[in-house]
C-alpha positions as CSV (number, residue, x, y, z in Angstrom):
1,X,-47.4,-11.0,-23.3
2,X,-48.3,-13.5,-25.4
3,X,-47.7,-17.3,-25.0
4,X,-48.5,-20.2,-27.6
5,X,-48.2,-23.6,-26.6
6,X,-47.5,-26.6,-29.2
7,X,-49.4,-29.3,-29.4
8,X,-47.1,-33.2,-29.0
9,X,-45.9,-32.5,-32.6
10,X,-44.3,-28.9,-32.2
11,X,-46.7,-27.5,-34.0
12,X,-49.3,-24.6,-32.9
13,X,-52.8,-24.8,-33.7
14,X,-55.3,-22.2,-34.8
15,X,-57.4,-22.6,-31.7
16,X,-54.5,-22.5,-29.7
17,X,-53.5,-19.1,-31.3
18,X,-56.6,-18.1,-31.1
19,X,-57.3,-18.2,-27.4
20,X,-53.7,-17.0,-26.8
21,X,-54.5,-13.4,-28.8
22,X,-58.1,-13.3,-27.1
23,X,-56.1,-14.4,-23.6
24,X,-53.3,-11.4,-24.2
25,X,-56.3,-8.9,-25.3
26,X,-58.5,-9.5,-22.0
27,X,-55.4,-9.1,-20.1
28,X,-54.2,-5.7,-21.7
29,X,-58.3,-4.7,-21.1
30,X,-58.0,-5.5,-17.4
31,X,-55.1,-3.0,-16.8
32,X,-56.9,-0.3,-15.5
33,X,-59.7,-2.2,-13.6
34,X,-57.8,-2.1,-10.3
35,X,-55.7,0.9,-11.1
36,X,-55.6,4.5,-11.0
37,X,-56.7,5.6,-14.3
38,X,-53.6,7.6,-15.8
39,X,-54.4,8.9,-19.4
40,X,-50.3,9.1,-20.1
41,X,-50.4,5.1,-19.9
42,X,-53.2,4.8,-22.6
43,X,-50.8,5.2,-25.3
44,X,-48.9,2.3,-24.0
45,X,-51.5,-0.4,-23.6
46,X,-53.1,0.6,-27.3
47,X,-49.8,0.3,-28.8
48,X,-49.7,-3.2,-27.3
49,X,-53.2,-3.7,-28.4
50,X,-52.1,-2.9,-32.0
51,X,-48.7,-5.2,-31.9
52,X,-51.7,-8.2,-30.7
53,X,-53.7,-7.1,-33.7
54,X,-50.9,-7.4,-35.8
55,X,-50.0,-10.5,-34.5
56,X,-53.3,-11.8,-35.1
57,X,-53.6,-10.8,-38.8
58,X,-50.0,-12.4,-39.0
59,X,-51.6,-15.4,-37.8
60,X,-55.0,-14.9,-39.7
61,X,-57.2,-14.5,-36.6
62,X,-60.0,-12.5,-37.2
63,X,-61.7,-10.4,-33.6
64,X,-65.5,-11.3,-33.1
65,X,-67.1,-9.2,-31.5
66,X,-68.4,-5.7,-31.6
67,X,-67.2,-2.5,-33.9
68,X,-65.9,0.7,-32.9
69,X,-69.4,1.7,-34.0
70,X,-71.2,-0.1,-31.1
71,X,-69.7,2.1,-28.5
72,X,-71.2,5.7,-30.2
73,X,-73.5,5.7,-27.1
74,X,-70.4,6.7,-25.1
75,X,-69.1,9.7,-26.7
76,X,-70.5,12.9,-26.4
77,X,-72.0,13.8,-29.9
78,X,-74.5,11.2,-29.8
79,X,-77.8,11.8,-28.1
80,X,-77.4,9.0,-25.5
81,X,-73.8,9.7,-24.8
82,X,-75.1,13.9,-24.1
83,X,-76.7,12.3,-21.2
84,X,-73.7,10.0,-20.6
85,X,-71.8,13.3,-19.9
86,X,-74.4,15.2,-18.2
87,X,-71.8,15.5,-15.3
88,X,-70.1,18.1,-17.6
89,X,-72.9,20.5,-17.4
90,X,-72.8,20.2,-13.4
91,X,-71.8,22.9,-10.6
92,X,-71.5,20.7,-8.3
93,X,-68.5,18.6,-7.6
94,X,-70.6,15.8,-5.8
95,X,-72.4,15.6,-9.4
96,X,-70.0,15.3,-11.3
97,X,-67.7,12.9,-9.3
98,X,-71.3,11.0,-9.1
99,X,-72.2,11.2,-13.0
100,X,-68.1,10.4,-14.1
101,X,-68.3,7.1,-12.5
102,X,-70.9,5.8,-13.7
103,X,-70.0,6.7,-17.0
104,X,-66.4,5.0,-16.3
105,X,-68.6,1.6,-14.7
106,X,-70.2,1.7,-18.4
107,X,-66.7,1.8,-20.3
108,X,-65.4,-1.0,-17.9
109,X,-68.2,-3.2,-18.6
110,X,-67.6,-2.6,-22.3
111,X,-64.1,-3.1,-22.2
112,X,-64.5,-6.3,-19.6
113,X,-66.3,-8.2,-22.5
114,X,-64.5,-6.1,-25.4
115,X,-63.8,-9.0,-28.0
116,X,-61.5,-7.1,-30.7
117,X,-58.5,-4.8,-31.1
118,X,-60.1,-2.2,-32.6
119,X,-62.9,-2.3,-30.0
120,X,-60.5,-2.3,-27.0
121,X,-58.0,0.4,-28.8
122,X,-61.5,2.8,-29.2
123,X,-62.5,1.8,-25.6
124,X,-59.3,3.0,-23.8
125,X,-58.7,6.3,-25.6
126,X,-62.3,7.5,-25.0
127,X,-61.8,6.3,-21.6
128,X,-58.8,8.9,-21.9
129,X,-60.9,11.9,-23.5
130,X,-63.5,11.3,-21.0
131,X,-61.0,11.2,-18.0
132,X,-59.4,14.2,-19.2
133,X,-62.5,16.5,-19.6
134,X,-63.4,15.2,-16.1
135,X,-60.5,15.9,-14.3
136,X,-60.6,18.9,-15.2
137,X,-64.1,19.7,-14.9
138,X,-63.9,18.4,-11.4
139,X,-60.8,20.7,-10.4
140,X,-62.5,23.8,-11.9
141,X,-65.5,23.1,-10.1
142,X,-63.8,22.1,-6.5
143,X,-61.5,25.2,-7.1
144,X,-64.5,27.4,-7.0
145,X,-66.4,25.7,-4.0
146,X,-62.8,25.9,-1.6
147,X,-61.8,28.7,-2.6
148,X,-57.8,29.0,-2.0
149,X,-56.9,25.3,-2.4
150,X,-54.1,24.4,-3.7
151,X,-52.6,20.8,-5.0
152,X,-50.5,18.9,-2.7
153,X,-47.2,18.5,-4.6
154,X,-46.4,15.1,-2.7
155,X,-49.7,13.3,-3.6
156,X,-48.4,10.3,-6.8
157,X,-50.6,10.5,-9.5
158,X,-50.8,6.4,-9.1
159,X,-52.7,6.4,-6.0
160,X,-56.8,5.5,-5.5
161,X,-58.7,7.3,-2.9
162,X,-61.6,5.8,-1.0
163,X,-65.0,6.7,-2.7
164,X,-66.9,6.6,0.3
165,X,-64.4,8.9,2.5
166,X,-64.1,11.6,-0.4
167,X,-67.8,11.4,-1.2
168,X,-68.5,12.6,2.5
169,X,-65.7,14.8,2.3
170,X,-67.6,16.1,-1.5
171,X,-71.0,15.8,0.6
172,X,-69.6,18.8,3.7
173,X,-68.6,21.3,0.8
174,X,-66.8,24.4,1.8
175,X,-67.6,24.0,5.2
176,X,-64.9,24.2,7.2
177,X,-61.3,22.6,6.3
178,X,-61.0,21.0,3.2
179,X,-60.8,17.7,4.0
180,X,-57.8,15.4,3.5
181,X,-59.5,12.5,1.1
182,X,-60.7,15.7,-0.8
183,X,-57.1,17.2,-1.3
184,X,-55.2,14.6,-2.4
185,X,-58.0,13.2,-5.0
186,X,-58.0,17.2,-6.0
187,X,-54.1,17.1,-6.2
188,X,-54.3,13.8,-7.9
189,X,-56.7,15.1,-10.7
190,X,-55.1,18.4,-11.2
191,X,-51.3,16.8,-12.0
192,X,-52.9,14.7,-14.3
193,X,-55.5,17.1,-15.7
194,X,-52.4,19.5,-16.5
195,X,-50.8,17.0,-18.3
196,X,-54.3,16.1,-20.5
């Protein structure tokens, strides 16, 4: 996880340790950028995140960058983050599938250029409580617009689902079958949601 090269006389400079800690936090922030988003796993990178900090106050490294404070536009309570999670107050699924991601696209560009521990710690588990109310949000909603559909107990919880193919399949609504994009995201959301 975290590497430290020595310079020709064994030793390991502060800029080296430096750029090693900022290296192993970018890393740990990039774990979810190409993955499913599973909120069990959160606890697992922030614990790492914390073992970096620690690391780095061993080593007397102090995280630039922006507070826990600077992110209060993505929660809920503040005015800006209300309409951040407008997708909450939606009854259609289409919304708020829409409105989730590109709340999730802001905490990803937050936690892309996320400079500190405590920034990156704060990132992921709002990430988590936002997921969370989402998923299950979404379920409730896309339980009462296909009425009679049920999760798909085969579907892993690790898998990503085209957006295009279950937006269309969002777009047709009850008409007809449900479609198959549209379960297994469902089925997807609702194993995770019931383990929120």
């Amino acid at each position: 996880m975290l590497s430290l090269t020595a310079d020709p006389n064994g030793e390991v400079g502060a800029d080296a340790a430096a750029e090693a800690l900022e290296d192993a936090l970018f890393e740990e922030n990039q774990f979810f950028m190409r993955r499913a988003f599973i909120p069990a796993l959160v606890s697992v990178r922030c614990r790492k995140i914390e073992r970096l900090d620690a690391a780095a106050e061993a080593l007397g490294h102090h995280w630039e960058g922006a507070d826990k404070e600077a992110l209060r536009d993505l929660y809920p309570s503040s005015e800006a983050g209300e309409e951040s999670w407008a997708w909450q107050q939606s009854q259609a699924a289409t919304s708020i599938y829409s409105g989730y991601q590109q709340w999730e696209g802001r905490v990803k560009r937050r936690l892309s250029t996320a400079l500190s521990a405590a920034a990156s710690t704060a990132l992921y588990r709002l990430w988590e409580l936002g997921f969370c109310a989402y998923a299950e949000r979404f379920c409730k909603v896309v339980e009462a617009e296909h009425s009679g559909i049920s999760p798909d107990a085969s579907v892993k919880m690790s898998g990503l689902s085209d957006p295009t193919a279950l937006l269309e399949a969002l777009r047709a609504g009850s008409n007809g079958p449900v479609a198959k994009e549209l379960l297994e995201y469902y089925s997807r959301l609702k194993k995770i949601s019931d383990r929120c």
